[in-house]
C-alpha positions as CSV (number, residue, x, y, z in Angstrom):
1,X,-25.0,33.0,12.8
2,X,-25.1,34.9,15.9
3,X,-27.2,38.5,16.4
4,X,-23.7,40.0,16.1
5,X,-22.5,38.7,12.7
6,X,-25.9,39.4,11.2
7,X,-25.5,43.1,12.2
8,X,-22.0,43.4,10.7
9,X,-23.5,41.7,7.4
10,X,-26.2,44.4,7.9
11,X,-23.8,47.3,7.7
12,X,-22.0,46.8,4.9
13,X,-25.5,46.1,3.1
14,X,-25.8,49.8,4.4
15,X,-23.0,50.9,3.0
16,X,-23.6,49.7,-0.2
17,X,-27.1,50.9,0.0
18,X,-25.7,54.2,0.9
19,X,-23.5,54.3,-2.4
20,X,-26.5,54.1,-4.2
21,X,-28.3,57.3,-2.8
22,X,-25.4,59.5,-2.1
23,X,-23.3,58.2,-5.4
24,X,-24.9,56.3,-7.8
25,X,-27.1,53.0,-8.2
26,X,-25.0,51.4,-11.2
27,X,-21.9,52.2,-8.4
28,X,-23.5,50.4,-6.3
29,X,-24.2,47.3,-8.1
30,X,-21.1,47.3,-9.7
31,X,-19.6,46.9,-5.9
32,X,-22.6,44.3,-4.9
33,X,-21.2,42.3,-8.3
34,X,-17.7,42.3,-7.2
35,X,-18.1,41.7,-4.1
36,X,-20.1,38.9,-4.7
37,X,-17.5,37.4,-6.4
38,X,-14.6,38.2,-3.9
39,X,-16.7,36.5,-1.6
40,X,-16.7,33.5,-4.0
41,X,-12.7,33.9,-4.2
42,X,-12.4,34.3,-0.4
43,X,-14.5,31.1,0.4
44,X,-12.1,29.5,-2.1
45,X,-9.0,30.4,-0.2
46,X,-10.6,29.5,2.9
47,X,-11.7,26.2,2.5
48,X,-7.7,26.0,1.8
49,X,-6.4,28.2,4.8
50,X,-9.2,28.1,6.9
51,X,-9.4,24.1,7.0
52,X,-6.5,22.2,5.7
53,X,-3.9,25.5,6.5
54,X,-2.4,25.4,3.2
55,X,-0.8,28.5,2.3
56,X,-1.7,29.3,-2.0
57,X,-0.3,32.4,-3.1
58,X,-1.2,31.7,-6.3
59,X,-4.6,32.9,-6.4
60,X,-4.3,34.7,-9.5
61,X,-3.6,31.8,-11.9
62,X,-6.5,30.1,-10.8
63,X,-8.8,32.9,-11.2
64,X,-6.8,33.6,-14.8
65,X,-7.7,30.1,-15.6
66,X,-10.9,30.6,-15.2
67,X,-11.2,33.6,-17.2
68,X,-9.5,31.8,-20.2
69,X,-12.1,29.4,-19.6
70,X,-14.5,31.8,-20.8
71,X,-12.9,32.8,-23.9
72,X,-12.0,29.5,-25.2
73,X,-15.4,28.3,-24.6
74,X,-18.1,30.9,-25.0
75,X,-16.4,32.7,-27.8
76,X,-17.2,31.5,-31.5
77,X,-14.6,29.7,-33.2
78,X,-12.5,31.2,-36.2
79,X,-13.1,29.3,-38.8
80,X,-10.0,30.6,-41.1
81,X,-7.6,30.0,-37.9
82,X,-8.5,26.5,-37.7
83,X,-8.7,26.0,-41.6
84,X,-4.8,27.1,-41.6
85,X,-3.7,26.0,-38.7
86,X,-6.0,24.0,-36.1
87,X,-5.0,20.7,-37.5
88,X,-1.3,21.6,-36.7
89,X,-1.8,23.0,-33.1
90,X,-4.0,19.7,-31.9
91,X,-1.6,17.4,-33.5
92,X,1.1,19.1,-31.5
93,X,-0.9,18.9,-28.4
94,X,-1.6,15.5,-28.9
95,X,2.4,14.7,-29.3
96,X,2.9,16.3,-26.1
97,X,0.2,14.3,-24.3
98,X,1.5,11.2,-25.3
99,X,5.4,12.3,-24.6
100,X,4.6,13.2,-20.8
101,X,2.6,10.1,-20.9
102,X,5.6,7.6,-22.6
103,X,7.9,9.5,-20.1
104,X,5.9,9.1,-17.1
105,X,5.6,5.4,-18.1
106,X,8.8,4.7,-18.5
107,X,9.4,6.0,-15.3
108,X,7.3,4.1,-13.2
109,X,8.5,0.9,-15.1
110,X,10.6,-1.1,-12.8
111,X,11.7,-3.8,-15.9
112,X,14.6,-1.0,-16.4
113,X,17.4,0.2,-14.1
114,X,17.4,3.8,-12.5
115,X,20.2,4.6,-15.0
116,X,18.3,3.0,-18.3
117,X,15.3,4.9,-17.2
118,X,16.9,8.0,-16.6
119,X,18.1,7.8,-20.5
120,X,15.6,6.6,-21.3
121,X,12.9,9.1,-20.5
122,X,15.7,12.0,-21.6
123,X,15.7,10.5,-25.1
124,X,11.8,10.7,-25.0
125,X,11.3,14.0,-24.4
126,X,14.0,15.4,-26.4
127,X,12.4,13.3,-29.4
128,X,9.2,14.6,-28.4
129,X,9.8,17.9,-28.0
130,X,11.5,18.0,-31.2
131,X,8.2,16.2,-32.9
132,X,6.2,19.2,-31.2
133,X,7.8,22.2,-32.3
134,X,7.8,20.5,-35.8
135,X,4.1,20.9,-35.7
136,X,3.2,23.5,-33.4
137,X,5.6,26.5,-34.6
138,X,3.9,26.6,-38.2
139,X,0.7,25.9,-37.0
140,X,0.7,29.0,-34.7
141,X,2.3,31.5,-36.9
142,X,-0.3,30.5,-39.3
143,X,-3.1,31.4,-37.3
144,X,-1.8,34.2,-35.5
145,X,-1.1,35.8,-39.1
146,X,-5.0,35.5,-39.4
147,X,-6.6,39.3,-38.7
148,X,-4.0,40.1,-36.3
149,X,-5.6,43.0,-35.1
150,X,-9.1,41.3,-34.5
151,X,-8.5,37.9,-34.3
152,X,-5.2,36.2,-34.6
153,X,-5.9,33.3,-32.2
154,X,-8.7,30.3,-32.6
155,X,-11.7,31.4,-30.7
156,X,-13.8,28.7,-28.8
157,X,-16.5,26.8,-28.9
158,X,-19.7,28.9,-29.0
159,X,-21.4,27.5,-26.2
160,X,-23.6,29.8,-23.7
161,X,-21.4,31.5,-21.4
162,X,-22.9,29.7,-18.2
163,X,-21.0,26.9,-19.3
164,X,-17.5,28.5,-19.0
165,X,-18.2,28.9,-15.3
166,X,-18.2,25.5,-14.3
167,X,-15.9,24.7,-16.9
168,X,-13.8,27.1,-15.8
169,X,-13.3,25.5,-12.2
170,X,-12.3,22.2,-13.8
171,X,-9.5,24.2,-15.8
172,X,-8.7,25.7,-12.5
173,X,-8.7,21.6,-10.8
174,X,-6.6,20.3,-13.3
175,X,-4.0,23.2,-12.9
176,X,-4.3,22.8,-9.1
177,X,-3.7,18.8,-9.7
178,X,-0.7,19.1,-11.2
179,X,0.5,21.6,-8.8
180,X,-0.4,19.8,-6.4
181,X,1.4,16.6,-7.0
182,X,4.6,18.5,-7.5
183,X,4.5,21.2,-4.9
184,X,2.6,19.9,-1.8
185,X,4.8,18.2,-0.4
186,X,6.6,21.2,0.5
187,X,6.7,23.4,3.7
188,X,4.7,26.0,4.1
189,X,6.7,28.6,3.0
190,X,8.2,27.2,0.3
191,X,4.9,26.0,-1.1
192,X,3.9,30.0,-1.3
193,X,6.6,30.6,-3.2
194,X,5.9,27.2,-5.7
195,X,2.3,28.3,-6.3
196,X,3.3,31.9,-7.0
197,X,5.7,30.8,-9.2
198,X,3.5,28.6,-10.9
199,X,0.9,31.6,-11.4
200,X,3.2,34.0,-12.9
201,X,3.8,30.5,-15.4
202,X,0.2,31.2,-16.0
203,X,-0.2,34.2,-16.3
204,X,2.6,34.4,-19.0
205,X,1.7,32.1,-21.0
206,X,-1.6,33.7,-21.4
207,X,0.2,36.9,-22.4
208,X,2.6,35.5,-25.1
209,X,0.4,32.8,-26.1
210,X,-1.7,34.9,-29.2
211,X,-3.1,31.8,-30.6
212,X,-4.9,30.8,-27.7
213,X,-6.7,34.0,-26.6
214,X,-4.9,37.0,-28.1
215,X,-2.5,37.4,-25.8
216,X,-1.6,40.9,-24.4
217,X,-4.3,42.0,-27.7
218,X,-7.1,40.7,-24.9
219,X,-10.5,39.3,-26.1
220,X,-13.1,41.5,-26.6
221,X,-17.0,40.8,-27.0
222,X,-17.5,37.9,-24.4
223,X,-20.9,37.1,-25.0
224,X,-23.1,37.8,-22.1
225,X,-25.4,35.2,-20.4
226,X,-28.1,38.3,-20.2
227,X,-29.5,40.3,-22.6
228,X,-27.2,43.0,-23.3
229,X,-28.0,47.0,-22.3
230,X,-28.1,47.8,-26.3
231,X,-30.5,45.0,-26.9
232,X,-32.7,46.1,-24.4
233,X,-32.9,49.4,-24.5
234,X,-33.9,48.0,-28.8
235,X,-37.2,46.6,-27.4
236,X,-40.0,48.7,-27.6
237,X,-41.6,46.9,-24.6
238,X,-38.6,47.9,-22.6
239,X,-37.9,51.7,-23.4
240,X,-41.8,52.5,-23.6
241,X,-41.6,52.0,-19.3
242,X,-38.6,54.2,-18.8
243,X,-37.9,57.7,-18.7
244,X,-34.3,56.8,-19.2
245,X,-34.1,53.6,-21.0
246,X,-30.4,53.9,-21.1
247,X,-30.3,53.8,-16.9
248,X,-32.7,51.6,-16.8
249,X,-30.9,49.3,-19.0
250,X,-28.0,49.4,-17.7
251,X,-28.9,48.7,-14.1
252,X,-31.5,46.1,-15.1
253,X,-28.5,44.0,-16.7
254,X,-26.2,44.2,-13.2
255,X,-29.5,43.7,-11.5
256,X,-29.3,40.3,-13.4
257,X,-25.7,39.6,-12.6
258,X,-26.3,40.1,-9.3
259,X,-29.2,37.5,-8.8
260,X,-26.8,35.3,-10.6
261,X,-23.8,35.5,-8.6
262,X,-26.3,35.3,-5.4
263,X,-27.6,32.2,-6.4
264,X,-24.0,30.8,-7.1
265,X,-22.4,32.5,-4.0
266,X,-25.9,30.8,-1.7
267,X,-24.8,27.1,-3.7
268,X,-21.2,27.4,-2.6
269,X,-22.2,28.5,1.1
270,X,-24.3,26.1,1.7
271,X,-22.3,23.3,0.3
272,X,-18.8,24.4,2.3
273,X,-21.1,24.6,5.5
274,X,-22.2,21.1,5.0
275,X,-18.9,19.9,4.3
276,X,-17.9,22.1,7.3
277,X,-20.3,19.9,10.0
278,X,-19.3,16.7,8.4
279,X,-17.3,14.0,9.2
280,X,-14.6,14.6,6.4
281,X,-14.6,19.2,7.8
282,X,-13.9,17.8,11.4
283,X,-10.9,15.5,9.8
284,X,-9.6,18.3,7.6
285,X,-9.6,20.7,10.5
286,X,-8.1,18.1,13.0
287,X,-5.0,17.5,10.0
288,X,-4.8,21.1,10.3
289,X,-4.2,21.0,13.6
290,X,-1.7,18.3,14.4
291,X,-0.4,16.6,10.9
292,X,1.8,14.4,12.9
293,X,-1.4,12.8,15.3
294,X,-4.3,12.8,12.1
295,X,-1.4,10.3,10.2
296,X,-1.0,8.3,13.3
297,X,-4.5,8.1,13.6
298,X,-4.3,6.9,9.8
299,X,-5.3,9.7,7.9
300,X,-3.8,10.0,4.5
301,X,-2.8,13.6,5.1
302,X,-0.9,14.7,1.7
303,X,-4.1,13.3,0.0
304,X,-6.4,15.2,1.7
305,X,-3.7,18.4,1.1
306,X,-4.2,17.7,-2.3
307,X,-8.0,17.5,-2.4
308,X,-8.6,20.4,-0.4
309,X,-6.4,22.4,-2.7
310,X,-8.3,21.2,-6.0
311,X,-11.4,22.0,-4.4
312,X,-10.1,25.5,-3.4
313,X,-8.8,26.1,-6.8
314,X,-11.8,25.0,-8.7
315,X,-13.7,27.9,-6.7
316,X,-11.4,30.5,-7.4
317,X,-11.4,29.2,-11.4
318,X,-15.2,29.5,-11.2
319,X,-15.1,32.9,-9.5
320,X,-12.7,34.2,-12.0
321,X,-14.5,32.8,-15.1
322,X,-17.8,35.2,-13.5
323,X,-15.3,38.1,-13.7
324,X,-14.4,37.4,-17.2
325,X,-17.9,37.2,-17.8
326,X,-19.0,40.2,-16.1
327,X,-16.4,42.7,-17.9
328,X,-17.2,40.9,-21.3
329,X,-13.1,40.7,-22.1
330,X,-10.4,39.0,-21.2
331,X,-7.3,41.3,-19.7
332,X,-4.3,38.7,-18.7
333,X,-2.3,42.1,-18.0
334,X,-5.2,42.9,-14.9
335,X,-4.2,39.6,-13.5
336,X,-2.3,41.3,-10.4
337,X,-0.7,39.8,-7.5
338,X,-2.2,42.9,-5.4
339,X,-5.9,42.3,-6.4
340,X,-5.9,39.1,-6.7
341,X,-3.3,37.8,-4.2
342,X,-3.2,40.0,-1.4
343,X,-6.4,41.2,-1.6
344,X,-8.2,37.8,-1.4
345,X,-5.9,36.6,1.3
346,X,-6.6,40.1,3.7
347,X,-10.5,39.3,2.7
348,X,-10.1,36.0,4.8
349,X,-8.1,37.6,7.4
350,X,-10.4,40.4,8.3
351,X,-13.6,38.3,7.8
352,X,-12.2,35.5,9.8
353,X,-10.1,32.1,8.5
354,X,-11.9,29.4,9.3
355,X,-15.5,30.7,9.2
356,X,-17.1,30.9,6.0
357,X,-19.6,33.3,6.7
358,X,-16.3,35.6,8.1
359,X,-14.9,35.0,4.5
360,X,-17.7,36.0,2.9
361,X,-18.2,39.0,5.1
362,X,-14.4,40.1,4.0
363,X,-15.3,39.7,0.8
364,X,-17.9,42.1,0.3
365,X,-16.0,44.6,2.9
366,X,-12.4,44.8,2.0
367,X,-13.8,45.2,-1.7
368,X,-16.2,47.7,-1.1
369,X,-13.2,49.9,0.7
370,X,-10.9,49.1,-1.7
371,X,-13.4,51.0,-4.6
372,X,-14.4,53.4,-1.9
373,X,-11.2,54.5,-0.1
374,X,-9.4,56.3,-2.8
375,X,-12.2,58.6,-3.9
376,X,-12.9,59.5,-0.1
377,X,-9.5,60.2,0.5
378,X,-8.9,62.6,-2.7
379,X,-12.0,64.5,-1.1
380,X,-11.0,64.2,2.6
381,X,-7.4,65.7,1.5
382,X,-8.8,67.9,-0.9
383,X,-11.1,69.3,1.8
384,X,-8.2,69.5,4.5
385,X,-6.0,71.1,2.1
386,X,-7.9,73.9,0.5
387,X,-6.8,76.7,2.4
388,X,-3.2,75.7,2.0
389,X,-1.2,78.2,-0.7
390,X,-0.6,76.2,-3.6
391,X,3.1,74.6,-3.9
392,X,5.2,71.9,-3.4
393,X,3.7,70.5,-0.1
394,X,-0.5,70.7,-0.8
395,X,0.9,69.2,-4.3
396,X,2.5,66.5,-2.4
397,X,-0.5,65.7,-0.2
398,X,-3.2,66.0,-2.9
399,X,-1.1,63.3,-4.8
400,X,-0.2,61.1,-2.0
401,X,-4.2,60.3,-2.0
402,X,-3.7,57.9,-4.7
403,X,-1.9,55.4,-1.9
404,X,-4.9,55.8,0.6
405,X,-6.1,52.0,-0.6
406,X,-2.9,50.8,0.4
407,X,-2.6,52.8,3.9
408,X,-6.4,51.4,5.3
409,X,-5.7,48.5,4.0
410,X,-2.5,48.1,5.9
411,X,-4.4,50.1,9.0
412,X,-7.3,47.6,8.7
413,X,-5.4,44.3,8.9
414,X,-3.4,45.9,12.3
415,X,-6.5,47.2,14.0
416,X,-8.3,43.6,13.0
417,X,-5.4,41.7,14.3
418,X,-5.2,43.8,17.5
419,X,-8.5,43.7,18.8
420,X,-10.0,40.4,17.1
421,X,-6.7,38.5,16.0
422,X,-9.2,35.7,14.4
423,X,-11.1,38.0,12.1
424,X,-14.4,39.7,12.3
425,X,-16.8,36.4,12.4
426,X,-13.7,33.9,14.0
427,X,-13.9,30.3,13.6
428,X,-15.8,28.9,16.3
């Protein structure tokens, strides 16, 4: 890291710094906490972009995987759900399984002709499917008419929420395995429109789905890896130090999160940079390049597609289970294209595709703009307009402050791509 990209690093510590004494410190944290995990997301569309070239547009499923993640695993399970209709539900999972198996099988087989098998494999998942909904459709009614209005799905495990996260990039591998089998061999272009597709599949499924984490009804309580603000400001030891125990607890909790998401963001730095300078970054970055000469050379390029793109995903599914984590709920309807789509994908272009430390950089900068920009602008335009006679115009331009996120956005990405077309911190 050059003097340069240590000094850019330095000012947007500044400016988060400077939220704290001019704003608030639990502002400030919040943004550090954020954009610690934007970073994560950035370096996860990177090490997709930025080395193999692959265009995911889908970044939001991934990250909503790994939010689910967290619900179906740290959450405790609901007893009465699974006493009326658990059984049903894994029985009809397990159908499922073993019809995309059978079909798959019979597929492949080669004892058949392509006729036979295409029959074949149509009379197995018709059976199948009508074997599944015999199962499933009771079962789920049945648990969704438990509690509705608190519960109404089947809860998870009840392990410590630290275990979601990693589990919540292998959700987000698996999704990006299957994807990526079916959609990588596709050009560019059409591959952003596959894995968009695919997300918004995500997405609503998670929204209609009530029995697996309460739907649109969103889960509430996620336990907390950290002692809680109420249960600390509850300890003598801990309000006896503090004028305000309620501050106090409050930013000694995002404090917490903070070293957390550090040491996670520091692991998944390291590690890209590694695989960077190795052997296997030079041969990723060289199939970016020139497909065509890396498969003459006898690279197995839509292998390495695919691996790249698990690995990606699996960083974005551990980014978003953090999220999940850090808010204590699960939202699906949050789950935007703009946040998590566009906003991921103009981190990495501002910070720099093809330089991790430029991704990380874009991270914590195009987030902390995007919390900043529109209460600057309300004040900037409420300033510039407050000798104007009140009417239709200074009504106009006091609401049109609402779109100043969108406007420096758009502003930032032409003045980036103008004067440094590769980002901030360029690949080198």
């Amino acid at each position: 890291m050059t003097l340069r990209d240590a000094s850019l690093f330095g000012l947007v510590g500044l400016l988060i710094v400077l939220t704290g004494v001019m704003q608030s410190w639990n502002l400030a944290l919040q943004v550090l906490n954020m954009g610690l995990i934007s970073a994560i997301m950035a370096l996860g569309v990177n090490l997709q972009w930025g080395f193999a070239g692959l265009f995911n547009v889908g970044v939001m499923g991934f990250v909503a995987l790994g939010g689910l993640a967290v619900a179906l695993v740290a959450m405790p399970p609901v007893a009465e759900s699974w006493r009326v209709g658990g059984a049903g539900i894994v029985g009809s999972m397990v159908v499922a399984l073993i019809t995309i198996l059978a079909a798959v099988w019979v597929w492949k087989s080669r004892r058949l002709s392509r006729a036979w098998r295409g029959w074949l494999v149509a009379l197995i998942l018709v059976v199948g499917f009508i074997i599944y909904r015999t199962l499933f459709d009771p079962a789920r009614d049945a648990v969704e008419s438990v509690n509705p209005a608190l519960q109404g799905h089947l809860g998870g495990l009840g392990l410590p929420a630290l275990v979601a996260w990693p589990i919540g990039g292998v959700l987000a591998a698996g999704a990006a395995w299957i994807i990526g089998k079916t959609a990588l061999g596709l050009r560019s272009d059409y591959l952003a429109i596959a894995t968009l597709g695919i997300a918004e599949i995500i997405l609503a499924v998670m929204k209609n789905e009530d029995w697996l984490a309460r739907g649109v009804k969103n889960v509430i309580g996620v336990p907390s890896p950290l002692p809680t603000a109420i249960e600390l400001q509850e300890r003598a030891s801990f309000a006896e130090r503090f004028v305000d125990p309620v501050t106090a607890s409050t930013l000694t909790v995002k404090l917490g999160y903070s070293l957390l998401f550090t040491v996670v963001l520091v692991i998944l730095l390291v590690l890209m940079q590694l695989a960077l300078r190795s052997p296997w970054g030079r041969m990723m970055r060289a199939i970016r390049d020139n497909e065509t000469a890396a498969a003459a050379m006898g690279k197995n390029v839509t292998r390495r597609h695919l691996q790249i793109f698990i690995l990606g995903s699996a960083i974005c599914g551990v980014a978003g289970a953090m999220m999940t984590t850090l808010d204590g709920q699960l939202v699906p309807g949050t789950y935007q294209p703009l946040r998590f789509t566009f906003l991921v994908w103009v981190m990495v272009i501002v910070g720099g595709s093809g330089n991790n430390y430029g991704a990380v950089l874009g991270g914590f900068l195009i987030w902390f703009l995007w919390v900043q920009v529109e209460p600057v602008g309300q004040w900037l335009i409420g300033t510039a307009t407050a000798g104007l006679p009140e009417g239709a115009f200074k009504s106009h331009l006091v609401d049109s402050a609402a779109y100043m996120r969108l406007f420096t956005m758009g502003v930032l990405m032409l003045l980036v791509l103008r004067f440094s077309p590769r980002g901030l911190i360029p690949e080198r």
